[in-house]
N, C-alpha and C positions, 0 to 999 in steps of 0.2 A: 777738834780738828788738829793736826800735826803740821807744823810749821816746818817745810822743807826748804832746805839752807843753803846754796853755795859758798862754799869759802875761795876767796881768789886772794893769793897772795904768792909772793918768789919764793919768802922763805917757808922751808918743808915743817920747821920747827914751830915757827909762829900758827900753821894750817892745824898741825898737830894739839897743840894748845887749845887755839879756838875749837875745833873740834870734843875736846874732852870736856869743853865747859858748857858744850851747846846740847850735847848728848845726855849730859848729867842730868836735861829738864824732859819729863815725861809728852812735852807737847812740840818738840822740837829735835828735826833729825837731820844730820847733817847728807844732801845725798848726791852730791861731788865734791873736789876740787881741782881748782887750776892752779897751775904756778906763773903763769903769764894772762897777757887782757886777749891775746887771739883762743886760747883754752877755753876762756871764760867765755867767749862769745857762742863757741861751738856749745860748751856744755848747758850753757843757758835755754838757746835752741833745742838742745834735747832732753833736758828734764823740767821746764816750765816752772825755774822755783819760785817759792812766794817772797823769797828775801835774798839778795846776792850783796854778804859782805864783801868788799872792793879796796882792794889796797889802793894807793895813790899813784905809787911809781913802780915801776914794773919795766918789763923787756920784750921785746917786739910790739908789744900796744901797750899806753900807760891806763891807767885808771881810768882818765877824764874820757879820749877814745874809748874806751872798752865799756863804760857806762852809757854811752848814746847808743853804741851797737848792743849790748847786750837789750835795751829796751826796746827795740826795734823787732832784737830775737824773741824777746819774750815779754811784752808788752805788760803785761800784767804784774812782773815781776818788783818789789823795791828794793833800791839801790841804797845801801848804806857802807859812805866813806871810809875807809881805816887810815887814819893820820897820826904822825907825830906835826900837829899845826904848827910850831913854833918851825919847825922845817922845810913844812911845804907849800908851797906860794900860789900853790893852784888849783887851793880847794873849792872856791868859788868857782872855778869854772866846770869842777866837778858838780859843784850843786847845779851848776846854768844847764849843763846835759842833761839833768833829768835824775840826779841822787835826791833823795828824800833824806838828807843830813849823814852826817859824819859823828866818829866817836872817838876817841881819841887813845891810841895803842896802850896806853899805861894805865885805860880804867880799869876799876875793881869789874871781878868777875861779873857783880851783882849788874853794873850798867850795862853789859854786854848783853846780857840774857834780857833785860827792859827793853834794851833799844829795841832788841829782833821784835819782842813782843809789841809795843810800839807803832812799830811805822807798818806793822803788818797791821795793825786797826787803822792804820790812816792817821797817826797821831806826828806830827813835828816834831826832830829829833833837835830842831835849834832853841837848845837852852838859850835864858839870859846872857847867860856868860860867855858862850861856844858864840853866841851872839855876835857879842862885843868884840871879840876877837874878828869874826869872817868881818867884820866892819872896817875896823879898826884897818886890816891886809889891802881890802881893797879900797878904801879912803887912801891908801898908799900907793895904788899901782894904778888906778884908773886915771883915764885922761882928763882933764881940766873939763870941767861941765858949763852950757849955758845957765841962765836963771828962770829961760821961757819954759814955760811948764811944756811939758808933752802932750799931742795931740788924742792919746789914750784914755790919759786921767778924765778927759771931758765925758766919757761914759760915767764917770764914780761920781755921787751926790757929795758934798761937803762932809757930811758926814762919814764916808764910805773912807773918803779920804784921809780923813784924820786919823778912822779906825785899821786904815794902811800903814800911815805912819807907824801908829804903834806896835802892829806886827814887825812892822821891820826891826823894832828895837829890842824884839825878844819877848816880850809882854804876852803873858797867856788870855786865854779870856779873860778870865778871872779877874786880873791885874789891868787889864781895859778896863774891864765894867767898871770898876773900883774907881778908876781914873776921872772916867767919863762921866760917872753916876746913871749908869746905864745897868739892867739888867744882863745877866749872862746870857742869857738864850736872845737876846738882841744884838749881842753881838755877836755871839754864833752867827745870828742869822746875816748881819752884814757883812763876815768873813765870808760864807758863802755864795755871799753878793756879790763880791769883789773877784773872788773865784770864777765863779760863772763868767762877768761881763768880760773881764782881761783874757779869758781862756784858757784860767791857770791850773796846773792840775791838782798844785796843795799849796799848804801855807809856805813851805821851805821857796817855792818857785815866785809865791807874790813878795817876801824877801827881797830875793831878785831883784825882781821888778821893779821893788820900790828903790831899789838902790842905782839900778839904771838909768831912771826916772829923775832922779836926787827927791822923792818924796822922803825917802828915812835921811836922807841927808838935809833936808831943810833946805837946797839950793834951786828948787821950784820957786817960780813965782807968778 
């Protein structure tokens, strides 16, 4: 199957770029772009693609707008962030609309072509690291949090819970099991436990959550 690409970005050079990197992969075709978030919302609407790279800031609608409507336009579509992080303050709320993670404008060719392939399997684009960072922005900018847990988490078993935490922190299965001394496919399975009960639609959104929550913050109680 051919992975069909939106690129939405202002500048024509950067489109051009992404473009010649995305086309180099035989299962991957780029088949519009926009140079603004109202383009991108039309073009989304009319070619259904399976992956809409998304710049952050932009003119007439910025990123964060233009990824809640683009999924509206095209439901099925994932949304993946184009950032320089260290500049932009408002990638978390790009993730809260409904992006399936960000990548960061100065990766290597090779990250760009994984990510698309990636989030098109359903896979979590928030590294450890990329982690730490969306953490770190909004541990900065969020409002002062109570300690009382939220009426939500009382769906999640202790366990479900803890296995939230740790997604919040970056941690793959893998690095859960490890932690927990848990099997992988046990925690798979309480990842999409946790999915299911809160309503979420991937790992990047119970992220979120948890940090809404202050479960990845540890100010639950």
């Amino acid at each position: 199957m051919v992975i069909q690409v939106l690129l939405v970005d202002d500048e024509e050079l950067v489109r051009t770029g992404l473009r010649l990197i995305l086309e180099s992969q035989p299962d991957i075709t780029v088949v519009a772009e926009a140079g603004d978030g109202l383009a991108a919302v039309s073009l989304a609407g009319q070619h259904q693609p399976d992956v809409v790279l998304m710049d952050v800031r932009m003119p007439l609608l910025d990123g964060i707008a233009a990824t809640a409507e683009v999924l509206l336009a095209s439901p099925r579509s994932k949304v993946i962030m184009l950032t320089t992080f260290d500049k932009d303050e408002h990638v978390f709320n790009s993730l809260r609309a409904g992006a399936g993670g960000f990548l960061l404008k100065d990766s290597p060719r090779t990250d760009l072509i994984r990510a698309v392939r990636e989030v098109m399997a359903g896979r979590s684009l928030l590294s450890p690291g990329a982690t730490r960072q969306l953490i770190s922005e909004y541990v900065r900018t969020a409002p002062t949090r109570t300690h009382a847990a939220p009426p939500e988490l009382a769906v999640l078993s202790e366990r479900e819970r803890e296995v939230l935490a740790h997604v919040a922190r970056g941690l793959t299965n893998a690095e859960i099991a490890a932690t927990l001394t848990l099997s992988e496919h046990t925690v798979k399975t309480h990842v999409g436990n946790i999915l299911a009960k809160l309503h979420l639609r991937d790992r990047v959104q119970a992220v979120i959550f948890a940090y809404e929550t202050g479960v990845g913050t540890g100010t639950t109680g």
